[in-house]
Residue frames as qw, qx, qy, qz and C-alpha x, y, z in Angstrom:
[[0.064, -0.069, 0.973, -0.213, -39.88, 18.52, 10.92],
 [0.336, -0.123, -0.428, -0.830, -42.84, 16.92, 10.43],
 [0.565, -0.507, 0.330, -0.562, -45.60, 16.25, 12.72],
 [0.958, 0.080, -0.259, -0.097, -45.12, 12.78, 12.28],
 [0.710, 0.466, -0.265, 0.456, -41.45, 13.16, 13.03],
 [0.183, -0.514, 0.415, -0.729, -41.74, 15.33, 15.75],
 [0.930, -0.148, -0.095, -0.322, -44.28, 12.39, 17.41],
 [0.871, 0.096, -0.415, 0.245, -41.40, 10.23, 16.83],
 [0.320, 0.556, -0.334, 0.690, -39.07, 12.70, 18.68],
 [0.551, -0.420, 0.234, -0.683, -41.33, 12.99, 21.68],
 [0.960, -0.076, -0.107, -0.246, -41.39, 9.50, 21.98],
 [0.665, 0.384, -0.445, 0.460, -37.61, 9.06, 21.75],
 [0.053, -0.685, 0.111, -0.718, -37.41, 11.97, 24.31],
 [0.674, -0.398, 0.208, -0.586, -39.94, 10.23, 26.76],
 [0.927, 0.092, -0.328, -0.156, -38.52, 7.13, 26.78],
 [0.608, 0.323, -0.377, 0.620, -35.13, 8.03, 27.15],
 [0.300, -0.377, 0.476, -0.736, -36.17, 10.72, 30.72],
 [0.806, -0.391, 0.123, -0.427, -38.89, 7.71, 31.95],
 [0.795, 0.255, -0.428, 0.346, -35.88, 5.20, 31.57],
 [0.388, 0.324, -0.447, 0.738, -33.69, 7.37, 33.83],
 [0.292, -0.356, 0.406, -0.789, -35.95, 9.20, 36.29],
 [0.020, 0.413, 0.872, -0.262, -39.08, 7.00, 36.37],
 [0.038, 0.646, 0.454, 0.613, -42.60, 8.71, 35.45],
 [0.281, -0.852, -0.437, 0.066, -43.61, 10.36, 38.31],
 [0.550, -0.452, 0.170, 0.681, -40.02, 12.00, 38.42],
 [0.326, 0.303, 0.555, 0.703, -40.62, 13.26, 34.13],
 [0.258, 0.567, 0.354, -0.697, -42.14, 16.34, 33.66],
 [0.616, 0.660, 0.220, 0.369, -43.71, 17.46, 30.12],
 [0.118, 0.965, -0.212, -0.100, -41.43, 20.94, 30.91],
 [0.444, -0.312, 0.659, 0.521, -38.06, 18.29, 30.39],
 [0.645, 0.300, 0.683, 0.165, -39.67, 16.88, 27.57],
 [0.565, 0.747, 0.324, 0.134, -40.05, 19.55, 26.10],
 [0.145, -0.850, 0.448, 0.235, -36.91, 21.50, 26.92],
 [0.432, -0.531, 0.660, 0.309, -35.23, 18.68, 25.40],
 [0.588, 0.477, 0.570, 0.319, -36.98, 18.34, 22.14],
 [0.113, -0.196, 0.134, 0.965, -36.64, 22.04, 22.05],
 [0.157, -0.517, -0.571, -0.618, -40.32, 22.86, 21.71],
 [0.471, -0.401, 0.169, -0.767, -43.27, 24.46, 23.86],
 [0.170, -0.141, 0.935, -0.277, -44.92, 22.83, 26.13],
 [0.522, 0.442, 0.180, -0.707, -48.11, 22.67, 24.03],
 [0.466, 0.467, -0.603, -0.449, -46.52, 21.06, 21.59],
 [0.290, -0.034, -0.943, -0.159, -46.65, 17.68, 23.44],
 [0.455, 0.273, 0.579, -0.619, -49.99, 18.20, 24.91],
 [0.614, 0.408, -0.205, -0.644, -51.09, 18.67, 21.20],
 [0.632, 0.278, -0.643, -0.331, -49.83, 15.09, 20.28],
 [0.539, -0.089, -0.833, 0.087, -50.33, 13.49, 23.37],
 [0.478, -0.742, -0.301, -0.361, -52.47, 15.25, 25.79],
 [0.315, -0.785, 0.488, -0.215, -49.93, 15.60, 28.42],
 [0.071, -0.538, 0.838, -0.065, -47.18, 12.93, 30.08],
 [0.730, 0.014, 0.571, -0.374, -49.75, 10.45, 30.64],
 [0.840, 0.503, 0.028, -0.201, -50.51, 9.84, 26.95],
 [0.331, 0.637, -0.696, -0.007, -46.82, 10.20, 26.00],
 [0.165, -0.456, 0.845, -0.224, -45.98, 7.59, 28.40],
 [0.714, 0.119, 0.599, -0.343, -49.08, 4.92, 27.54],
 [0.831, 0.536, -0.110, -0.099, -48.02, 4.86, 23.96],
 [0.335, 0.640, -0.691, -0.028, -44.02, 3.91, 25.03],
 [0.417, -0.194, 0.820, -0.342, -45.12, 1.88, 27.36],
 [0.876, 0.280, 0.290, -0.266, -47.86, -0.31, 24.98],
 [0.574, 0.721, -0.387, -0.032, -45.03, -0.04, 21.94],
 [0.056, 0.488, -0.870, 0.041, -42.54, -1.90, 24.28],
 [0.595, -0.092, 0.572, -0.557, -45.04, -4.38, 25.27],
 [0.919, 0.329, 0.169, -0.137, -46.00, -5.66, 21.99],
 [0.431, 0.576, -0.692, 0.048, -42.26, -5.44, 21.06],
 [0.010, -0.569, 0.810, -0.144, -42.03, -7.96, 24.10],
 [0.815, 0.073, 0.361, -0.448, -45.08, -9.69, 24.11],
 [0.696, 0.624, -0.350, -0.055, -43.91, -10.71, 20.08],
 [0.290, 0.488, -0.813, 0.127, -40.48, -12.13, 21.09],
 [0.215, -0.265, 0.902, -0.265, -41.78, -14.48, 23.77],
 [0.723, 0.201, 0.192, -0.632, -44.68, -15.28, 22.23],
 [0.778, 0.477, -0.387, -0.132, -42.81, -16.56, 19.24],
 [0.274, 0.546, -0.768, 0.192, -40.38, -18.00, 21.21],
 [0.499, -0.005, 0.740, -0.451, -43.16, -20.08, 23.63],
 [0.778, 0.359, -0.056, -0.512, -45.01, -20.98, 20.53],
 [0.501, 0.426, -0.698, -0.283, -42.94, -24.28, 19.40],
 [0.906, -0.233, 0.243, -0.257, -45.53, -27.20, 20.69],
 [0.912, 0.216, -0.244, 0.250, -42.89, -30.07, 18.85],
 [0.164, 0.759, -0.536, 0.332, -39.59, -27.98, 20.32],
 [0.643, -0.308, -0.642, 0.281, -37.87, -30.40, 22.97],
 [0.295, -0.906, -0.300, -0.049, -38.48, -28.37, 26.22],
 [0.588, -0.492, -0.033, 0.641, -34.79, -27.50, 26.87],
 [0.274, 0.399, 0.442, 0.755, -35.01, -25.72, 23.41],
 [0.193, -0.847, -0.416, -0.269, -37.89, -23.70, 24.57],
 [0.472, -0.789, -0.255, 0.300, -36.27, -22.60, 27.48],
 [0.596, -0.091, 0.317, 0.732, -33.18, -21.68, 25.56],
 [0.074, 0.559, 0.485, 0.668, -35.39, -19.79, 22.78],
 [0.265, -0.891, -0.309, -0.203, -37.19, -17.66, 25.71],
 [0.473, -0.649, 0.104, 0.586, -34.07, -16.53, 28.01],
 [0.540, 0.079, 0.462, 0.699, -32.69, -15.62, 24.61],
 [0.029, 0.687, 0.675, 0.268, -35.55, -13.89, 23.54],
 [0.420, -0.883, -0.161, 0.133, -35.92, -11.77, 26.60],
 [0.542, -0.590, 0.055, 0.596, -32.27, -11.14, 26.61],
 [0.393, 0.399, 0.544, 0.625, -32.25, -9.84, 22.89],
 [0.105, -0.815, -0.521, -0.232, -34.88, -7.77, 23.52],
 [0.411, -0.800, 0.051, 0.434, -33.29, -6.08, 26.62],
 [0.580, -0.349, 0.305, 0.669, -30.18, -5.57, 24.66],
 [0.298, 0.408, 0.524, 0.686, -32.23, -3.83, 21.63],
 [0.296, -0.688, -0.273, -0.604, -34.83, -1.96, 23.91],
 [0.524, 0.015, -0.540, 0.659, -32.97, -1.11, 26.97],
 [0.022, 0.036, -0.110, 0.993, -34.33, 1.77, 27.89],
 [0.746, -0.180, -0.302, -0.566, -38.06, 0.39, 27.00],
 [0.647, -0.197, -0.726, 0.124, -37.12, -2.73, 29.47],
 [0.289, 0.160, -0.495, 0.804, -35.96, -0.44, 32.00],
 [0.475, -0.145, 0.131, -0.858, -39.66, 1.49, 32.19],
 [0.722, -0.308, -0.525, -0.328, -41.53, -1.96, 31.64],
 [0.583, -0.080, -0.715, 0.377, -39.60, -3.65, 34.78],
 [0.057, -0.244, 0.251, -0.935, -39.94, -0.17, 36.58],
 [0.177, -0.443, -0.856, -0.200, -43.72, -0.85, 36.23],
 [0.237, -0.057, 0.213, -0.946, -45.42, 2.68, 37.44],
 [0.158, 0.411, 0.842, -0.313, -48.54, 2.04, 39.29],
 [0.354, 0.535, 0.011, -0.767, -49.97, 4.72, 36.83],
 [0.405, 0.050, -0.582, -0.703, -50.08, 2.38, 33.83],
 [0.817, -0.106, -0.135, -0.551, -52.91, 0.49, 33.01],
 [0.708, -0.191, 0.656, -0.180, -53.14, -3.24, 35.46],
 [0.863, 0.445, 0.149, -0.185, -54.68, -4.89, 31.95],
 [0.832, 0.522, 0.024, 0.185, -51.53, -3.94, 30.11],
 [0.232, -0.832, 0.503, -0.036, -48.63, -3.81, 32.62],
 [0.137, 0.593, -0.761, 0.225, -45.39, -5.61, 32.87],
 [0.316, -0.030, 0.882, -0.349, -46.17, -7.90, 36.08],
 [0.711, 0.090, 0.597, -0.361, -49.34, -8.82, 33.97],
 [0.745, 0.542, -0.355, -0.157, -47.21, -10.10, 30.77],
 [0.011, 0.406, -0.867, 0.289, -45.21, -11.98, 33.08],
 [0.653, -0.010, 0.538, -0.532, -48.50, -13.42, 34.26],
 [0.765, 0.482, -0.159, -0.397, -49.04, -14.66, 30.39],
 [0.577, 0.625, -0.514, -0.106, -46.49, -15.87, 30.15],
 [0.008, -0.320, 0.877, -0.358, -46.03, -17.95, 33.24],
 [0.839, 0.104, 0.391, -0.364, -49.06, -19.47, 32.46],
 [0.644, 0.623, -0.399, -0.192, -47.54, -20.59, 29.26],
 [0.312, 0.390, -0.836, 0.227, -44.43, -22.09, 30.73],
 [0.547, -0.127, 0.503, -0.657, -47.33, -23.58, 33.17],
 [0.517, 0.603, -0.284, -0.537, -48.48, -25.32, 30.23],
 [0.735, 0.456, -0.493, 0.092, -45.64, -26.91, 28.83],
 [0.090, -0.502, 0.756, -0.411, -44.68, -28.00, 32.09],
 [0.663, 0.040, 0.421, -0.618, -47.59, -29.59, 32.75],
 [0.675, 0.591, -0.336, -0.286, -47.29, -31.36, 29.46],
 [0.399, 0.526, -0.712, 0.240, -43.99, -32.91, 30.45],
 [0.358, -0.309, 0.694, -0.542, -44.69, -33.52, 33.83],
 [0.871, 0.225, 0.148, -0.411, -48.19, -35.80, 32.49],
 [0.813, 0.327, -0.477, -0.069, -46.16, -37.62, 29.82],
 [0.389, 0.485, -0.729, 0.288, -43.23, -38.60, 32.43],
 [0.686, -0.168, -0.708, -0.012, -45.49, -39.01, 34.81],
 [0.376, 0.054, -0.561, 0.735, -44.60, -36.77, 37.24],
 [0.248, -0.432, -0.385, 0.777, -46.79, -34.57, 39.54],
 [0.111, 0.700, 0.503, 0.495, -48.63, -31.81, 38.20],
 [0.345, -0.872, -0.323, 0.127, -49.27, -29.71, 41.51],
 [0.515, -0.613, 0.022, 0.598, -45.94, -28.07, 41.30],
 [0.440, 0.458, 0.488, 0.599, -46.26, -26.87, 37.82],
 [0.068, -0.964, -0.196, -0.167, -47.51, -23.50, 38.70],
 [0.464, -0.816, 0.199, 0.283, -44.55, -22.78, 41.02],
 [0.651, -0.214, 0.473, 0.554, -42.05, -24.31, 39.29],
 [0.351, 0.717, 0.424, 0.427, -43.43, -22.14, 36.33],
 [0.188, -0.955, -0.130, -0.187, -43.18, -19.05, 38.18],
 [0.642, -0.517, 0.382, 0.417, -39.23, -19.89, 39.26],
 [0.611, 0.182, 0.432, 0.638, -38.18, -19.93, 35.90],
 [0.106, 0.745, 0.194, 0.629, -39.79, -16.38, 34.68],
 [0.386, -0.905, 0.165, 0.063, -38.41, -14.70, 37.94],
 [0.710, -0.354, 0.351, 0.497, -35.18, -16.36, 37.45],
 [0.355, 0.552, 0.425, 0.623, -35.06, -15.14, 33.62],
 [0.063, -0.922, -0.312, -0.220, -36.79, -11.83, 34.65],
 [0.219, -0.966, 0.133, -0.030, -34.30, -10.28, 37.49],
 [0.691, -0.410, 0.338, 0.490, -31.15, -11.68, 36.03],
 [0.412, 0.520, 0.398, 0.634, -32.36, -9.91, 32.88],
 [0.171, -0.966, -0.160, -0.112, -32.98, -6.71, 35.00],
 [0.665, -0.562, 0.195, 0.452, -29.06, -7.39, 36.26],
 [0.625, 0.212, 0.287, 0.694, -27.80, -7.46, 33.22],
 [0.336, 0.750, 0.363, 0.438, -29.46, -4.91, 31.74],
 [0.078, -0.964, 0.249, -0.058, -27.59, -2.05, 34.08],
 [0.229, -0.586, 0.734, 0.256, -23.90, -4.75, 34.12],
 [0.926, 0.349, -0.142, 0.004, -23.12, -6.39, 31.06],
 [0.292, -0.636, 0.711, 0.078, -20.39, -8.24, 32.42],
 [0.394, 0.040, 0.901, 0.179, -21.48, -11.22, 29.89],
 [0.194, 0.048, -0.631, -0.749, -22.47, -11.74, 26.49],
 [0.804, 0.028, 0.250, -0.539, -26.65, -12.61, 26.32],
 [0.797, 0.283, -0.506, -0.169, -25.49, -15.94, 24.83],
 [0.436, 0.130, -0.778, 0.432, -23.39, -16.96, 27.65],
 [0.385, -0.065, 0.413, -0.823, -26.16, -15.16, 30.46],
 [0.696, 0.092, -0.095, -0.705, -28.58, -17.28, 28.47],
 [0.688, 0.137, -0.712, 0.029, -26.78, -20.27, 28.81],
 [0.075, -0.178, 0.673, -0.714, -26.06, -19.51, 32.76],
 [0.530, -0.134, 0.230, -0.805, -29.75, -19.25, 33.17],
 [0.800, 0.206, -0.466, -0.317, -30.38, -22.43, 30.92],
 [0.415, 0.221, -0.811, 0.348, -27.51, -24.46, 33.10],
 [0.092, 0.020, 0.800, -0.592, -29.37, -24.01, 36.54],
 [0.653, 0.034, 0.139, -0.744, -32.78, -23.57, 35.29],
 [0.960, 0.095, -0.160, -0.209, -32.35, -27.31, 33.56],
 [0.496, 0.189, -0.767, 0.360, -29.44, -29.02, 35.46],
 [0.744, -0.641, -0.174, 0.079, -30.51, -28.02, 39.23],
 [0.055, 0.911, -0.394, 0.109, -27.59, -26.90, 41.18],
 [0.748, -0.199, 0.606, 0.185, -26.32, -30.64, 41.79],
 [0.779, 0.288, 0.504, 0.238, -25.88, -30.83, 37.84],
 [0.057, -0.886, 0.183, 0.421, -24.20, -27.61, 37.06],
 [0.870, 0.305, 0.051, 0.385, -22.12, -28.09, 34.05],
 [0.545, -0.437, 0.135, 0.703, -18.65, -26.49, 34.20],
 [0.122, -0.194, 0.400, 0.887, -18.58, -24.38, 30.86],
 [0.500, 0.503, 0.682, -0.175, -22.31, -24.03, 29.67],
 [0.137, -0.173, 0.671, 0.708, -23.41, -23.60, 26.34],
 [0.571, 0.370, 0.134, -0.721, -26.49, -22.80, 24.43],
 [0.452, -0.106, 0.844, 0.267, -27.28, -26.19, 22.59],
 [0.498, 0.554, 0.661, 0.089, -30.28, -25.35, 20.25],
 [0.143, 0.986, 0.078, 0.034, -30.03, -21.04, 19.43],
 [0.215, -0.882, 0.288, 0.304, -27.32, -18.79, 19.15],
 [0.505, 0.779, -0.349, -0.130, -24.25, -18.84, 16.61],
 [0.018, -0.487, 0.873, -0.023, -22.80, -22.38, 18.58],
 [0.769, 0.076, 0.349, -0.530, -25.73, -24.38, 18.02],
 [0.219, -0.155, 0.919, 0.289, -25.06, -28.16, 16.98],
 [0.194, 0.078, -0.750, -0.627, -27.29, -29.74, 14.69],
 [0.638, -0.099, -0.041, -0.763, -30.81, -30.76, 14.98],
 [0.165, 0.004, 0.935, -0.313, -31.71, -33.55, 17.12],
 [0.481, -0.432, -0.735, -0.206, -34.66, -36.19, 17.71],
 [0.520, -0.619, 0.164, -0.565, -36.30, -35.22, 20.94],
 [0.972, -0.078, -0.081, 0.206, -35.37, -39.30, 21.68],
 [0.738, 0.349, -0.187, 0.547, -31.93, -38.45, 20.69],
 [0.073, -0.735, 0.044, -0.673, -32.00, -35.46, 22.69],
 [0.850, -0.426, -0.019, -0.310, -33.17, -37.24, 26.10],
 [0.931, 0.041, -0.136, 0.335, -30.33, -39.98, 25.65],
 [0.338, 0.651, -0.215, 0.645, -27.93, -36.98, 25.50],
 [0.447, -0.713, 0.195, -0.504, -29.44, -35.64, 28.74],
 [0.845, -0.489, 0.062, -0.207, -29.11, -39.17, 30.64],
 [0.882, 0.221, -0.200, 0.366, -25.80, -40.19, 29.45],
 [0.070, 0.636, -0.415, 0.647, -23.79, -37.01, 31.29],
 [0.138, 0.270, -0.769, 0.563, -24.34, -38.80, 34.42],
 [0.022, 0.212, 0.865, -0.454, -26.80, -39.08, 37.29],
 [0.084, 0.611, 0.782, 0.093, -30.97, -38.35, 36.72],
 [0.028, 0.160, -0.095, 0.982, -31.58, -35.42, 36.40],
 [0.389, 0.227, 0.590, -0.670, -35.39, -34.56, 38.24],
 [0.774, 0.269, -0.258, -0.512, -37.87, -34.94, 34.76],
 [0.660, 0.236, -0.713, 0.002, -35.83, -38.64, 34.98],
 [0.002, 0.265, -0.830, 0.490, -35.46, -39.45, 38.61],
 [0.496, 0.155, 0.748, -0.412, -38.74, -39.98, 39.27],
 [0.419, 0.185, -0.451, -0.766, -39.71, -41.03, 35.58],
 [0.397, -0.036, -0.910, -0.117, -40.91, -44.55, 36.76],
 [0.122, -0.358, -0.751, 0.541, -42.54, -43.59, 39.74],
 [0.012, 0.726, 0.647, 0.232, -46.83, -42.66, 39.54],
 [0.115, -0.626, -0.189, -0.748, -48.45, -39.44, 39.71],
 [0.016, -0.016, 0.711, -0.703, -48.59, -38.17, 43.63],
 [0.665, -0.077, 0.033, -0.742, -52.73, -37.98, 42.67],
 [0.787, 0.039, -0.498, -0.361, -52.58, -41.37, 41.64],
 [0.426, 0.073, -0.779, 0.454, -50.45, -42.83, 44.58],
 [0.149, -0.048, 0.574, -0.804, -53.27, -40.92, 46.99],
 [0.677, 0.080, -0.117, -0.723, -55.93, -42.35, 45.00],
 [0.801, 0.032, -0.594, -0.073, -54.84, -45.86, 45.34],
 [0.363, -0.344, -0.669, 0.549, -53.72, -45.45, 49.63],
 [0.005, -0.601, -0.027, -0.799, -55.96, -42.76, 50.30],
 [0.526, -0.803, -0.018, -0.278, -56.42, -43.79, 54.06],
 [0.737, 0.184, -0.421, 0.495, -52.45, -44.68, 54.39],
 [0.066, 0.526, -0.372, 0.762, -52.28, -42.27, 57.16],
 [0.641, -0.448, 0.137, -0.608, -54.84, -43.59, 59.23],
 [0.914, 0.046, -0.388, 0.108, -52.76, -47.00, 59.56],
 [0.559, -0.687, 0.405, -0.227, -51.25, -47.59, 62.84]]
């Protein structure tokens, strides 16, 4: 085997025991009982557990950083698309790098703050911060709740992708639709059978973003981005009465 190969092995090794125990639970004497080597052997390529475990732990990162990135990255997308493309994303991922989700989600207070878990969640709920914000401006709506409402969606997404990932009792296409159905209907607008409309192997044809909208308003009552599409910004409504309280 070569050292390269062995590396890889150790890495397999340590993934697969910090998956199951957690790190503080891993020793290097598993690791190496179960690569069948000394223990020297992974000190020599990774100074002890620590190293082993900051290189599986950066390797899943940029594997997950990469999928949502690309999948937050489409400024033109209509926003239900986006959301669709990131639950998807995430749930892909889990389902390819199980065992690497398992340690990110875990999050040991030993790795590094800079380049944990909880602070690619942070990235990325600024993103969807963003593109809320975006919407919210064009329709008119608020702004102030963008943060939260930014932070509901990547917790929802996040610990129903931690469910799955120990009961797959659903395909990630139909989980990804689940999430999609309450994260953009609301529970008043549940649909009965949801369905990924933009990703996945039932996706209808490309829409206008116009055409797309119409779609949304015709299934029935407003949905919130529409209910209050006519009605000003809460800054602007306190900038035009801003001593309405003090009226008797």
């Amino acid at each position: 085997m070569t050292s390269f190969q062995r590396r890889e092995q150790l890495l397999a090794i340590g993934r697969s025991l910090f998956a199951e125990h957690g790190f503080e639970s891993t020793s290097v004497e598993e690791i190496a009982s179960k690569a069948k080597v000394s223990k020297p052997i992974v000190y020599e390529h990774f100074g002890g557990k620590e190293g082993l475990y900051a290189v599986v732990v950066g390797r899943e990162m940029q594997s997950l950083t990469n999928a949502l990135t690309e999948a937050l990255s489409d400024a033109e997308g209509h926003p239900r698309q986006i959301v669709e493309k990131t639950a998807l994303a995430l749930l892909t991922y889990i389902e390819e790098h199980t065992e690497g989700f398992k340690i990110l989600a875990r999050d040991s207070p030993t790795t590094d703050p800079a380049s944990s878990f909880s602070s690619l969640l942070g990235e990325v709920s600024m993103r969807v911060e963003e593109i809320l914000s975006e919407q919210f401006h064009r329709r008119r709506i608020s702004t102030k709740g963008s943060p939260f409402y930014a932070q509901m969606l990547v917790g929802l997404t996040v610990f129903t992708g931690q469910y799955w990932a120990d009961s797959r009792k659903a395909s990630k296409e139909q989980l990804a639709a689940y999430i999609v159905n309450l994260a953009w209907n609301g529970l008043s607008r549940l649909e009965s059978k949801p369905t990924l409309r933009y990703v996945g192997k039932h996706a209808k044809s490309p829409r206008s973003k116009k055409d797309d909208d119409r779609l949304d308003s015709d299934k029935g009552p407003q949905r919130i981005l529409e209910d209050v599409n006519e009605s000003p910004d809460d800054d602007a409504l306190e900038s035009e009465h801003p001593n309405d309280d003090d009226k008797s």
